[in-house]
NUKOL-485864 format. One line per field, with one value per residue: z, x, y of N, C-alpha, C in turn; residue number from 1. Coordinates in Angstrom, 1 decimal. Layout:
N
n.Z: Z,...
n.X: X,...
n.Y: Y,...
ca.Z: Z,...
ca.X: X,...
ca.Y: Y,...
c.Z: Z,...
c.X: X,...
c.Y: Y,...
num: NUM,...
REM end
This chain:
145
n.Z: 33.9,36.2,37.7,37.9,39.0,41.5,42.4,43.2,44.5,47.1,47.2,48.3,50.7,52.1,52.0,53.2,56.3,57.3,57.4,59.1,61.5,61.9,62.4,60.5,58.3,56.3,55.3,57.5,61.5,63.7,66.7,69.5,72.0,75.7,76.8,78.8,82.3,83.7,86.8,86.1,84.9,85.1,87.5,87.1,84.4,84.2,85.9,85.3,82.3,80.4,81.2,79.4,77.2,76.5,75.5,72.5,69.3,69.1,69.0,71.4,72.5,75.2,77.6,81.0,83.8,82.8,80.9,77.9,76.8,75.2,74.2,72.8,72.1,72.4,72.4,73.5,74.0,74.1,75.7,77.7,76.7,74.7,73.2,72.9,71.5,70.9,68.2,66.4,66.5,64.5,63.7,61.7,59.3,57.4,55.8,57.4,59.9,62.7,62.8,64.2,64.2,65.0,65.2,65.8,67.4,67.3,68.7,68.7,71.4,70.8,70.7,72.1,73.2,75.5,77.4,80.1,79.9,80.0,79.8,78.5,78.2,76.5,76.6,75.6,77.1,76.3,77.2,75.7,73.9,73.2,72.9,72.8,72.3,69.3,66.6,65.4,64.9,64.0,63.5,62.7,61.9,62.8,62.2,63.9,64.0
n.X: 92.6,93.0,91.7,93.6,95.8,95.3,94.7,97.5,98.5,97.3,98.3,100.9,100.4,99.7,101.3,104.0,102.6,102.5,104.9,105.8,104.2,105.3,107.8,109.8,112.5,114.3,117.4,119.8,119.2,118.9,120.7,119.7,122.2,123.5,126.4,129.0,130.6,133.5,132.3,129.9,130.2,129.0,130.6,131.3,132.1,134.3,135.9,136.4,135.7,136.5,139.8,140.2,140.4,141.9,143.6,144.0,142.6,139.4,135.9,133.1,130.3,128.2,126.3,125.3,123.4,120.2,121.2,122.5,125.8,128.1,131.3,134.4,137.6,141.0,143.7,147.0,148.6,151.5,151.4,149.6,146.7,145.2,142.3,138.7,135.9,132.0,130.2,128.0,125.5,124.3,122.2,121.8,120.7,122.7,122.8,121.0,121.8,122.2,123.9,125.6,126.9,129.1,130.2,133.0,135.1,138.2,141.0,143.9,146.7,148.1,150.9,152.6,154.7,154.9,153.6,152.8,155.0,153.7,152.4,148.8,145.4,143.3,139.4,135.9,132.6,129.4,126.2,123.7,120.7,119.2,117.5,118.8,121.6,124.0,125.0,127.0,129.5,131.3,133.4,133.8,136.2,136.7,139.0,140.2,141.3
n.Y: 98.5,100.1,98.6,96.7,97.8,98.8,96.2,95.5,97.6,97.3,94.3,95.4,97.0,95.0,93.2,94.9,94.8,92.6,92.2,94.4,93.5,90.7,91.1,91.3,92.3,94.3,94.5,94.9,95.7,98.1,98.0,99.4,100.4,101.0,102.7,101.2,103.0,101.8,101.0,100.1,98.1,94.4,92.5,90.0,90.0,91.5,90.5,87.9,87.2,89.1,89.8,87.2,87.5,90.2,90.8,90.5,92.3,92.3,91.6,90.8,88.8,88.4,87.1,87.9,87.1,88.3,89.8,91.0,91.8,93.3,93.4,95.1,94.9,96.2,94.9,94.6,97.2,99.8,102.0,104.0,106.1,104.9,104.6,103.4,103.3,102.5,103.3,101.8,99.5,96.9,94.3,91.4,88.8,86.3,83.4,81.8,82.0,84.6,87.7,90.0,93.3,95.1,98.7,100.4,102.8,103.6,105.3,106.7,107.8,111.2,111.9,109.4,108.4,110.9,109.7,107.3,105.1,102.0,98.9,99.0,97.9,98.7,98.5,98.3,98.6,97.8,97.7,95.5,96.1,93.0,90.1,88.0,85.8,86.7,84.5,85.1,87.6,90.4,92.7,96.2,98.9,102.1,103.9,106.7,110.4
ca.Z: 34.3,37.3,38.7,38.4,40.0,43.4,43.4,43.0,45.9,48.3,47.5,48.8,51.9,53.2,52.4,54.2,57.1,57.6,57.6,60.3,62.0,62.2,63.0,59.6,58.0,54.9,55.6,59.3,62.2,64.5,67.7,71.0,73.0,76.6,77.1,80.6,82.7,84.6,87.4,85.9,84.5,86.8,88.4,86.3,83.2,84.4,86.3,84.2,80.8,79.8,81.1,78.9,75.5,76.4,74.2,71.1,68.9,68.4,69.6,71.6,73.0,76.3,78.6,82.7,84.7,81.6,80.2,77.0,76.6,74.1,74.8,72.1,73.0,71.4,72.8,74.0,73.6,74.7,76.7,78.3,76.2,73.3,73.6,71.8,71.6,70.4,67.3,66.6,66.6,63.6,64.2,60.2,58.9,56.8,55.6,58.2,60.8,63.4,62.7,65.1,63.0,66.1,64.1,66.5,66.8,68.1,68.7,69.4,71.7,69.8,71.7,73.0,74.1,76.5,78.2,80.8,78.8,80.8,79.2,78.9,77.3,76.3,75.5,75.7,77.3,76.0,77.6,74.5,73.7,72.5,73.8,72.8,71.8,68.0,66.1,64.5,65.7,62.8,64.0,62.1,62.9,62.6,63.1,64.3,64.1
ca.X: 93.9,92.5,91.4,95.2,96.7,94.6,95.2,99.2,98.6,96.2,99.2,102.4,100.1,98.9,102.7,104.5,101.8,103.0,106.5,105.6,103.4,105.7,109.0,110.6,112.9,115.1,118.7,120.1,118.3,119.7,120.6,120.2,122.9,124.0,128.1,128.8,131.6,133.7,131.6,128.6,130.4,129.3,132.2,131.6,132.7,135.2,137.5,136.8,135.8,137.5,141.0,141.0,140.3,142.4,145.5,143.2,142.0,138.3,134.2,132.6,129.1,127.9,125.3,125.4,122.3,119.5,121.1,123.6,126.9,129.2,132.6,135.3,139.0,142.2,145.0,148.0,149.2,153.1,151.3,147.9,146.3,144.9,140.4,137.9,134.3,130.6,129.5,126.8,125.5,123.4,121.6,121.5,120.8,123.4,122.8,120.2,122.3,122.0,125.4,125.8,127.7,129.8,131.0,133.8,136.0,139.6,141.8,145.3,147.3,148.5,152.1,152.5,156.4,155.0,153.1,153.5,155.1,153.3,151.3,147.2,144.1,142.0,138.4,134.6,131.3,127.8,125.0,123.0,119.0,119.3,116.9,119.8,123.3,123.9,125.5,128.5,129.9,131.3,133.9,134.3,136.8,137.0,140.4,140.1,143.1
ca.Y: 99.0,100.9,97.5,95.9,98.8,98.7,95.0,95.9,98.6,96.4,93.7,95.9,97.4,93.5,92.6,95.5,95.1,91.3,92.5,94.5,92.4,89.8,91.8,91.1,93.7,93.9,94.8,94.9,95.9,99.1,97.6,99.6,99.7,101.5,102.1,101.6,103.0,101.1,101.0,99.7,96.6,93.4,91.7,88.4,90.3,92.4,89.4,86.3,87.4,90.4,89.1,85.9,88.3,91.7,90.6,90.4,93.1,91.7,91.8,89.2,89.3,87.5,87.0,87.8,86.9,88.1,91.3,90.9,92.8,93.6,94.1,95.2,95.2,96.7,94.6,95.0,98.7,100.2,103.1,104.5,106.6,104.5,104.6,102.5,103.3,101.4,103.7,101.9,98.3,96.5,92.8,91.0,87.6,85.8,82.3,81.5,82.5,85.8,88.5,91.4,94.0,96.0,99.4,100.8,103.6,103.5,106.7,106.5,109.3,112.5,111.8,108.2,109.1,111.2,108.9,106.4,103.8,100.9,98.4,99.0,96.9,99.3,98.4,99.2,97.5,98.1,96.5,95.7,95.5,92.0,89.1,86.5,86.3,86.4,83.8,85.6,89.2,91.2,94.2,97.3,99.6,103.3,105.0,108.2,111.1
c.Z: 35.8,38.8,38.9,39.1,41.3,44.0,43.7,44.7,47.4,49.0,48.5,50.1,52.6,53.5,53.2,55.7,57.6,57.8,58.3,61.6,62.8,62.5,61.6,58.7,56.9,55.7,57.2,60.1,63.0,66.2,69.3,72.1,74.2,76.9,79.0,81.0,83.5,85.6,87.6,85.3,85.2,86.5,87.4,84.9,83.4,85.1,85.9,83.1,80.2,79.5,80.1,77.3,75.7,75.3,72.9,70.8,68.2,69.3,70.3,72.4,74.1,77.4,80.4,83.2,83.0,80.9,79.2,77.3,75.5,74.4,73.5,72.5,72.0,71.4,73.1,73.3,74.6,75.8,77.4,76.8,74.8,73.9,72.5,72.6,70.4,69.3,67.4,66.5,65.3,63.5,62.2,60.5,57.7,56.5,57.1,59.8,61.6,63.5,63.3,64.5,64.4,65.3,65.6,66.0,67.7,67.8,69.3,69.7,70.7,69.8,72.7,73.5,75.2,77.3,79.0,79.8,80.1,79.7,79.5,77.8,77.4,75.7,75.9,75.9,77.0,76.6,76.1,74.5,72.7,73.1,74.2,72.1,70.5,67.6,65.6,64.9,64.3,63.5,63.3,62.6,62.2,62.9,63.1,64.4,65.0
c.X: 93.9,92.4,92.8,96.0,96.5,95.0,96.3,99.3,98.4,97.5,100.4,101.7,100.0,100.7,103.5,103.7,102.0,103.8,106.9,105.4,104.0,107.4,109.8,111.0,113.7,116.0,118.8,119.3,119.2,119.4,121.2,121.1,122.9,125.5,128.0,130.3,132.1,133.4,130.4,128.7,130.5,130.5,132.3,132.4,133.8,136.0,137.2,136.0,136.4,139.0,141.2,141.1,140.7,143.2,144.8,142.5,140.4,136.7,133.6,131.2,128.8,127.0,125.6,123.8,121.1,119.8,122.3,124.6,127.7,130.4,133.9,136.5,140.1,143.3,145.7,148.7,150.5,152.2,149.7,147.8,145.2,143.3,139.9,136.4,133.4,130.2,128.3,126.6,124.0,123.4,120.9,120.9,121.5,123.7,122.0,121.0,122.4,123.4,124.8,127.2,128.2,130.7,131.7,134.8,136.9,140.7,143.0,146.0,148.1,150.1,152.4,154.4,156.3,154.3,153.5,153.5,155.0,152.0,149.8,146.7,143.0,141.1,136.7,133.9,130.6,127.1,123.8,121.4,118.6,118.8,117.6,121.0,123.4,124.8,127.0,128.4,130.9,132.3,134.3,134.8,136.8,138.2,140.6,141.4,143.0
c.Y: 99.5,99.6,96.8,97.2,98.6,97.4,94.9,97.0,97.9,95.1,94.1,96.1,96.1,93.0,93.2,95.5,93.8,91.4,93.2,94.1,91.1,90.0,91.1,91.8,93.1,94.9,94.9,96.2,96.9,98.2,98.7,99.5,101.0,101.6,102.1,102.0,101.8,100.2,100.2,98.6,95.4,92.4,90.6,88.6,91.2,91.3,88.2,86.2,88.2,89.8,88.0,86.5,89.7,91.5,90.8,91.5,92.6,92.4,90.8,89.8,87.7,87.9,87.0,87.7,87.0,89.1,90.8,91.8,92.6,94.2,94.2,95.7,95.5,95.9,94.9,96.6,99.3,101.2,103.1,105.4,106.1,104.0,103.4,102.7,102.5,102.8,103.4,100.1,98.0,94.6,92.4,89.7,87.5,84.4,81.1,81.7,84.2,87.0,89.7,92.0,95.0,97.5,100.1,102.1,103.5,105.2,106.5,107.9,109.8,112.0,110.4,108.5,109.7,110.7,107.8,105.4,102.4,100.4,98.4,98.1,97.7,98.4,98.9,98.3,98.3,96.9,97.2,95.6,94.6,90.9,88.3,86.5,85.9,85.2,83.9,86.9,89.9,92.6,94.9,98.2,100.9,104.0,106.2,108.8,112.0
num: 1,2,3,4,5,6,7,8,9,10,11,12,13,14,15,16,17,18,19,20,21,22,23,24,25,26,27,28,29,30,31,32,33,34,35,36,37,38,39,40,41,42,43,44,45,46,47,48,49,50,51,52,53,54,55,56,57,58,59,60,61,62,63,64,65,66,67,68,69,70,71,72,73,74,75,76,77,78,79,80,81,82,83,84,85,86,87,88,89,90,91,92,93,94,95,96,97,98,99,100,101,102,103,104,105,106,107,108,109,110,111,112,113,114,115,116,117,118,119,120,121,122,123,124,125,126,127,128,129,130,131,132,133,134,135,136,137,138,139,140,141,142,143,144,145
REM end
């Protein structure tokens, strides 16, 4: 009994130690991200990628020079005031394919009446810590009050 136990133990440590070893995990992966301001978003993604996906409430991830980003957009909104932030980011597999799970939070003003009623596109960049662009993108939303 003593001796099938150890080989039962010896078994789980060699198997979790390959699954280490070899960067292979059970359930999704936490993926590192950075938000950037304005500022920090380069030119190629701020005047011809952004503009052609503002109108759309979605996630899309893309590559500039060798760094990823992740950009989630709200669409068209009556006023200013309406935010959208990166929570948190989780990297899966789902039918041999790579899914980036984008969990988001959106907050809409207290008072949009009193706001400039001019149209905005709010949305949010992360530069991600992702070697290569996932396969499928996944947006979860949060609505904040």
């Amino acid at each position: 009994m003593k001796k099938q136990f150890a080989v039962i133990v010896l078994a789980a440590v060699l198997l979790i130690g390959l699954m280490v070893y070899f960067g292979i995990s059970i359930g999704p992966a936490k993926v590192d991200f950075q938000p950037l301001s304005e500022k920090m978003i380069p030119r190629e993604l701020e005047a011809d990628i952004i503009p052609e996906y503002r109108d759309m409430e979605r996630a899309f991830a893309c590559k500039v020079g060798n760094e990823i980003f992740v950009v989630v957009t709200r669409g068209t909104k009556p006023t200013t005031g309406f935010e959208v932030s990166v929570d948190k980011m989780e990297l899966s597999a789902k039918e041999e394919k790579s899914v980036l799970t984008v969990y988001a939070d959106f907050a809409d003003p207290e008072h949009p009446e009193r706001l400039a009623q001019v149209k905005s596109y709010p949305y949010a960049v992360v530069k991600a810590d992702m070697k290569g662009l996932p396969d499928q993108i996944e947006l979860k939303v949060n609505y904040l009050k």
